[in-house]
KOLDO-549627 format. One record per residue: chain; x, y, z of N, C-alpha, C in turn; residue number from 0. Coordinates in nm, 4 decimals. Layout:
# residues N
[site "A",[X,Y,Z],[X,Y,Z],[X,Y,Z],NUM]
...
This chain:
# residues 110
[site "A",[-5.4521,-17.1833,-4.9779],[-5.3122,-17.1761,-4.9391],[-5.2936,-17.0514,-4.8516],0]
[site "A",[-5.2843,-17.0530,-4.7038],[-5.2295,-16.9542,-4.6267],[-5.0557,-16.9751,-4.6545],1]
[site "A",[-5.0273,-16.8090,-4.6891],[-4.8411,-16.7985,-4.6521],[-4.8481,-16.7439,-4.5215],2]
[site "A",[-4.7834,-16.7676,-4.4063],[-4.7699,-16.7674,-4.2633],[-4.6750,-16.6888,-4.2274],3]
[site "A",[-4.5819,-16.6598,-4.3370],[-4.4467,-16.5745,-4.3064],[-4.4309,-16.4781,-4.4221],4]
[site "A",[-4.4457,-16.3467,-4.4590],[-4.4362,-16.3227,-4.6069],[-4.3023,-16.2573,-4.5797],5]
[site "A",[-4.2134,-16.3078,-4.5120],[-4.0747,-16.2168,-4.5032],[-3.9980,-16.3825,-4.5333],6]
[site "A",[-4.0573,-16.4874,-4.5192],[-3.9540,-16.6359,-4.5755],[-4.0629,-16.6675,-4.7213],7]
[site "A",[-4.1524,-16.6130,-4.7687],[-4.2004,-16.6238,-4.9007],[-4.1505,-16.5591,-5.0344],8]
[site "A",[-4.1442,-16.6882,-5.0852],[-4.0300,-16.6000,-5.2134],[-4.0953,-16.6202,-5.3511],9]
[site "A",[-4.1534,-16.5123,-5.4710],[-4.1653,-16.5925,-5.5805],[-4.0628,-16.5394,-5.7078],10]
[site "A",[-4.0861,-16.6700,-5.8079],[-3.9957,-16.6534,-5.9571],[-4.0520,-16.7168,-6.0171],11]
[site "A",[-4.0536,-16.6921,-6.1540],[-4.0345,-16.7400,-6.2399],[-3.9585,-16.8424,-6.3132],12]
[site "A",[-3.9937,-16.9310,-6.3213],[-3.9380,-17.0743,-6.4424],[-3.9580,-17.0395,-6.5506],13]
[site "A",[-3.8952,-16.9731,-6.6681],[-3.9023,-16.9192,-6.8061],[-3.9234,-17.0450,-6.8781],14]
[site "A",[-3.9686,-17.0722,-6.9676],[-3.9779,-17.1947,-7.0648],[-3.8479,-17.2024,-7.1659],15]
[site "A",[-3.8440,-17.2792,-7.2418],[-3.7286,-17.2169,-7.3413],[-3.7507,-17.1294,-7.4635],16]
[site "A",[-3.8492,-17.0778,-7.4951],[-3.8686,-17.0095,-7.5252],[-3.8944,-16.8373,-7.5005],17]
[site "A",[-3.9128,-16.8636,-7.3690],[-3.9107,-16.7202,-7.2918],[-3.7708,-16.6690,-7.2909],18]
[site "A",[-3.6774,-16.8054,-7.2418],[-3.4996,-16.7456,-7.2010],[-3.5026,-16.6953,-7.3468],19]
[site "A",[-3.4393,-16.7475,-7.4591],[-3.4449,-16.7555,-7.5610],[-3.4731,-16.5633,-7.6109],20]
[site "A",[-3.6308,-16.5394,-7.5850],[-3.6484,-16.3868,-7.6239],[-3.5494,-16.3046,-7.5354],21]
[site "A",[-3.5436,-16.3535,-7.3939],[-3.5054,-16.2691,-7.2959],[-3.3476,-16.2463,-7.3457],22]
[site "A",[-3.3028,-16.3787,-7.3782],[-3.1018,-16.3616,-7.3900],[-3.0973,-16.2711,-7.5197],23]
[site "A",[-3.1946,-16.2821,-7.5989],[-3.1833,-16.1988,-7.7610],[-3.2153,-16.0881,-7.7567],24]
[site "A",[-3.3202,-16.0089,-7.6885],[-3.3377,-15.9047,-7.6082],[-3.2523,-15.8251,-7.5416],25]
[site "A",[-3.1829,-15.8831,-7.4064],[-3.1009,-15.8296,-7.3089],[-2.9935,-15.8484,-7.3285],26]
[site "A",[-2.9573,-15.9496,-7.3779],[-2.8456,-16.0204,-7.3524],[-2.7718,-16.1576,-7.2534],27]
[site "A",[-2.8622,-16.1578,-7.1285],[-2.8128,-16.2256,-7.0898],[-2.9890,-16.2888,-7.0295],28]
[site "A",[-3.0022,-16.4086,-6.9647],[-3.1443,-16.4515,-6.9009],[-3.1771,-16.3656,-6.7474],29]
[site "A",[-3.2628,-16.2987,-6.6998],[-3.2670,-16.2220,-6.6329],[-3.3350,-16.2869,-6.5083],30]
[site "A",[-3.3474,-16.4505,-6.5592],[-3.4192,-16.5380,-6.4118],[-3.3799,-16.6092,-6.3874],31]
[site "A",[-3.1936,-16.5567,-6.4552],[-3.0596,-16.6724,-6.3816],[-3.0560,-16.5507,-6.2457],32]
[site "A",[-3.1124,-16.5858,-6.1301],[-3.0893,-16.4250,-6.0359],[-2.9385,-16.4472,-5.9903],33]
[site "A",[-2.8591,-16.5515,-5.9500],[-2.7777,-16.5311,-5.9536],[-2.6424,-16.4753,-6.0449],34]
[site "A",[-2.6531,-16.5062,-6.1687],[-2.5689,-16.4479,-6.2365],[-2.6102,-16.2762,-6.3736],35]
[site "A",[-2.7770,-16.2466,-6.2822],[-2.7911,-16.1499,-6.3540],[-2.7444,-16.0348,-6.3150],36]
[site "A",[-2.7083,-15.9588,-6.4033],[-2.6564,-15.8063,-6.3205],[-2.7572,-15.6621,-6.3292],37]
[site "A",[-2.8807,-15.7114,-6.3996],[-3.0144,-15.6310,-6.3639],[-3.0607,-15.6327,-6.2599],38]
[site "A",[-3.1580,-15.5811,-6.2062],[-3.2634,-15.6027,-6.0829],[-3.3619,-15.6381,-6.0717],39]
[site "A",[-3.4070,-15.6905,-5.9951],[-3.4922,-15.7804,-5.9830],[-3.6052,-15.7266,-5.8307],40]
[site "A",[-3.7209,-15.7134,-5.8492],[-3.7998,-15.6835,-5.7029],[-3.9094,-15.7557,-5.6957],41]
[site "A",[-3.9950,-15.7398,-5.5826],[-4.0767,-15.8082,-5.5540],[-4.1827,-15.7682,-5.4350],42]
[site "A",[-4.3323,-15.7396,-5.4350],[-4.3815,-15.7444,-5.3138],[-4.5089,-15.7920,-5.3299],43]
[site "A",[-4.5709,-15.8454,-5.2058],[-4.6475,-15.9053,-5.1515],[-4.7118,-15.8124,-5.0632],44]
[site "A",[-4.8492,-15.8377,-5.1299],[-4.9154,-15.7271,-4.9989],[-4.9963,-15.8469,-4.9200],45]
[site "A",[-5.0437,-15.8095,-4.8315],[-5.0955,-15.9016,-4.7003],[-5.1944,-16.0192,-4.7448],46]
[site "A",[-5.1788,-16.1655,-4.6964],[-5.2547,-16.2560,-4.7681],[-5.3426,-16.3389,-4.6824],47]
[site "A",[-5.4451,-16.2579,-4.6646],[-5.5269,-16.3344,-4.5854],[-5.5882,-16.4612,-4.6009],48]
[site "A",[-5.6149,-16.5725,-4.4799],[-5.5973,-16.7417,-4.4662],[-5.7435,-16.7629,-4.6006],49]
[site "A",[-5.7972,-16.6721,-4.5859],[-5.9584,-16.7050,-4.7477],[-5.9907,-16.5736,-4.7975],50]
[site "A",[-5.8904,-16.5488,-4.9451],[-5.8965,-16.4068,-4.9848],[-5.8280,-16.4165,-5.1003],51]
[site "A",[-5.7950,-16.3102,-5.1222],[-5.6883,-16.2857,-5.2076],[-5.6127,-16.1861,-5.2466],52]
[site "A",[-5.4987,-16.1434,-5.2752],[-5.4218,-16.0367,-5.2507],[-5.3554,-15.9960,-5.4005],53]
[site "A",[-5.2682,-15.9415,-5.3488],[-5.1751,-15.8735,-5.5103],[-5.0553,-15.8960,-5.4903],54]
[site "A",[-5.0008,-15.9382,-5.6148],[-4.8005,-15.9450,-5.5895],[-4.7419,-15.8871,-5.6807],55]
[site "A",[-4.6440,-15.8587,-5.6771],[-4.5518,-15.7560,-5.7926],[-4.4465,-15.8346,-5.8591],56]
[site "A",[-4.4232,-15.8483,-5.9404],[-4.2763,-15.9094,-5.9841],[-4.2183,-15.8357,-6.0531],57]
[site "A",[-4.1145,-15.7592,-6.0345],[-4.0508,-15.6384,-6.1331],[-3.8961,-15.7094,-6.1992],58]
[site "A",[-3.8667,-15.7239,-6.3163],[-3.7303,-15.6866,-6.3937],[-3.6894,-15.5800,-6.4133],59]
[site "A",[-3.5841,-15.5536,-6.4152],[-3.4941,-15.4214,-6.4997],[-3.4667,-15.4590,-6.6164],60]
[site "A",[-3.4960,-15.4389,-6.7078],[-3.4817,-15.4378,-6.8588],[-3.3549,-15.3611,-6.8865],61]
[site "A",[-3.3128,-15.2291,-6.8702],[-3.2113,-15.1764,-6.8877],[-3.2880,-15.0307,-6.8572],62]
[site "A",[-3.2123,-14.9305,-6.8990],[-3.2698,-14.7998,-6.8888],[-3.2905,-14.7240,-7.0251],63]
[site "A",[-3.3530,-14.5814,-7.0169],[-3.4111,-14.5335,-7.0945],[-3.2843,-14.3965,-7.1327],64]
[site "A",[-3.1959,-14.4351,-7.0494],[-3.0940,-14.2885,-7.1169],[-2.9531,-14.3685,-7.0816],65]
[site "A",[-2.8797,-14.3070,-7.1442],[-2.7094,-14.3771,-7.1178],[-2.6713,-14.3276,-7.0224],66]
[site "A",[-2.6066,-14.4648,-6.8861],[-2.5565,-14.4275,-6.7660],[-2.4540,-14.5204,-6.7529],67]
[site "A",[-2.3898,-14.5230,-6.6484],[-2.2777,-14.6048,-6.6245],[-2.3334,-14.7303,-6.5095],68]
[site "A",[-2.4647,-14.7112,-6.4673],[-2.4864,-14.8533,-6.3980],[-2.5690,-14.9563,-6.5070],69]
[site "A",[-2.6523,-14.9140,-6.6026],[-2.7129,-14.9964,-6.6785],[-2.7190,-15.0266,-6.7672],70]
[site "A",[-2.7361,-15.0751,-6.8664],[-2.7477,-15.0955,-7.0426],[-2.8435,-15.0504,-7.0424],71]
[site "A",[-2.8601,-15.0148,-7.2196],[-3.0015,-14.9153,-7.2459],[-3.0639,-15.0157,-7.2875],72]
[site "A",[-3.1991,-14.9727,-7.2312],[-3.3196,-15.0808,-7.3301],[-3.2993,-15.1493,-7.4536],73]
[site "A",[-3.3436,-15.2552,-7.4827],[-3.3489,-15.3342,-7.5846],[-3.4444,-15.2247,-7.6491],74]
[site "A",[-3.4444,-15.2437,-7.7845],[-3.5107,-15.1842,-7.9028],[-3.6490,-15.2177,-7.8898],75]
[site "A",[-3.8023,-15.0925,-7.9772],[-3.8912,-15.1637,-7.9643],[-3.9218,-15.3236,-8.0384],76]
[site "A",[-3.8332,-15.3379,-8.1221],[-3.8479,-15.4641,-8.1555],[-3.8243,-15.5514,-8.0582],77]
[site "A",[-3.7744,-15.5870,-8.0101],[-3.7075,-15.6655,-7.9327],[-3.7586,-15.7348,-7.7834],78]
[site "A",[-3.8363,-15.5699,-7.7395],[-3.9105,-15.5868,-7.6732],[-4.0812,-15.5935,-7.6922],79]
[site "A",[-4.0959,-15.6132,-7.8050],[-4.2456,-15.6445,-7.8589],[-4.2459,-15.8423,-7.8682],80]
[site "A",[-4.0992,-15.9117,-7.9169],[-4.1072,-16.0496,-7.9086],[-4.0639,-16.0398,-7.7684],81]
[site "A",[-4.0073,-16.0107,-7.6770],[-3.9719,-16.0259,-7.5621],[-4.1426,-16.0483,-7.4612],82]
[site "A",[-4.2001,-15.9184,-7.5123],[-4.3696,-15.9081,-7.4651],[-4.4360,-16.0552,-7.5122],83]
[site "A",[-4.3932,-16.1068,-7.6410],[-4.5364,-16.1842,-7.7234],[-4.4622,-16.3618,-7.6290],84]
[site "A",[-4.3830,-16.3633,-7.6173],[-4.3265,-16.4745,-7.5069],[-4.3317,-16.4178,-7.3666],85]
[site "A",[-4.3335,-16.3566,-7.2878],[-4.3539,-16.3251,-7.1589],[-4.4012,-16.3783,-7.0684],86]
[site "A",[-4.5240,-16.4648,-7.1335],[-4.5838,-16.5658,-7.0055],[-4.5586,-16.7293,-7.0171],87]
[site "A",[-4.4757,-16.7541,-7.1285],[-4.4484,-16.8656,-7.1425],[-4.3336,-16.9559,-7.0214],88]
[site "A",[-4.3901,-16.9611,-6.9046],[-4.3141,-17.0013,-6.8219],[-4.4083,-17.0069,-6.7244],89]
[site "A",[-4.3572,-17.0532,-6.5592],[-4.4400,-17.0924,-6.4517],[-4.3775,-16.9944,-6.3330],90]
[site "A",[-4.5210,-16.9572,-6.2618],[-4.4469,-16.8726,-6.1200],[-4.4726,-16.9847,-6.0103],91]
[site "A",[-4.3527,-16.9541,-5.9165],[-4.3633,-17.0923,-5.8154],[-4.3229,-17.0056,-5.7038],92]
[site "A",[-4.3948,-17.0336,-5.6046],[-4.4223,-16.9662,-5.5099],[-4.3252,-17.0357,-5.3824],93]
[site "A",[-4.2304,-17.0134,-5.3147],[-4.1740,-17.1124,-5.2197],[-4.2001,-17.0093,-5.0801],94]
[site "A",[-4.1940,-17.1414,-4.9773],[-4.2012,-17.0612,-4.8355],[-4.0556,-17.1771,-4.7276],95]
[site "A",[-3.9999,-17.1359,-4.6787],[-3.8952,-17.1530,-4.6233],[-3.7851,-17.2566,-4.6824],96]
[site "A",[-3.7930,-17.2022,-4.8116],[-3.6954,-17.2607,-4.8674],[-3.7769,-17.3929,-4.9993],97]
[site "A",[-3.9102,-17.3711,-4.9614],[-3.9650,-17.5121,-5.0349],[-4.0574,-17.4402,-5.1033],98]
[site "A",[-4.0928,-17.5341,-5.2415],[-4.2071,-17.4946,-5.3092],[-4.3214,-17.5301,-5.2749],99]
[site "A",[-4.3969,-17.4169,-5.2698],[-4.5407,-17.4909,-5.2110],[-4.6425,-17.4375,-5.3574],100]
[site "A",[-4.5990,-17.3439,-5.4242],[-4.7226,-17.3466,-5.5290],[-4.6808,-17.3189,-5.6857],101]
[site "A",[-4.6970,-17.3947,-5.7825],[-4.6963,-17.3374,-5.9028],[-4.7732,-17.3151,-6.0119],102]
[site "A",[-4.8051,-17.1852,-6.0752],[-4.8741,-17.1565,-6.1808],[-4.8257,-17.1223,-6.3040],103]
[site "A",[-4.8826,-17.2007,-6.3909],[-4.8755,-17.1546,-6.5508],[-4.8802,-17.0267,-6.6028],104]
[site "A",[-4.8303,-16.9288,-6.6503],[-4.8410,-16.8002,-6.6364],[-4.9427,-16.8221,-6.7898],105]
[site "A",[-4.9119,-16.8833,-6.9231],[-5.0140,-16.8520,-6.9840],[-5.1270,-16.9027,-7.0018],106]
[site "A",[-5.1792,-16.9553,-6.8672],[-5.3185,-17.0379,-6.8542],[-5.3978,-16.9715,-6.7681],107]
[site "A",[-5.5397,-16.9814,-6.8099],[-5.6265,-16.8683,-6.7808],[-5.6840,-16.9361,-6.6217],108]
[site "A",[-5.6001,-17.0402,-6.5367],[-5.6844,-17.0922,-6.4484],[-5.6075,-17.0464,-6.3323],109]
């Protein structure tokens, strides 16, 4: 799979129901509704050559580590230990101009 454009390449996550599930009991709210989350969300792609392979980032904001007025504080270590033990229970899908072109099982070793 060559991506041809990595500025129209987009990836996310499909949480299972069990992933939302830790995530809403955790945070509070699902954090891979991107439209209605009010955390942050990032992402990068480093260069993907046409027979190779590269690295990608997918970052959440969980909340923060001290009391502020833009974020909620972290979920507890509990919370975020079942939040961790579900984490890959879902699929990353890779789209390029608007379409999906790839998806992977996050807890399958292939």
């Amino acid at each position: 799979m060559a991506l041809s454009d990595l500025d129209k390449t987009k990836l996310r996550i499909e949480p299972d129901k069990e992933l939302v599930s830790a995530v809403k009991e955790a945070i509070g709210s699902n954090i891979y509704d991107m439209d209605n989350s009010k955390l942050g969300f990032g992402m990068s792609i480093g260069e993907i050559p046409s027979k190779g392979t590269s690295k990608f980032t997918l970052n959440y904001t969980l909340g923060a580590k001290q009391k502020n007025n833009e974020l909620p504080l972290l979920p507890t270590e509990e919370k975020l230990k079942k939040l961790q033990a579900n984490a890959l229970k879902g699929t990353l899908i890779i789209s390029q101009d608007g379409k999906d072109i790839a998806k992977f099982r996050l807890d399958s070793s292939q």
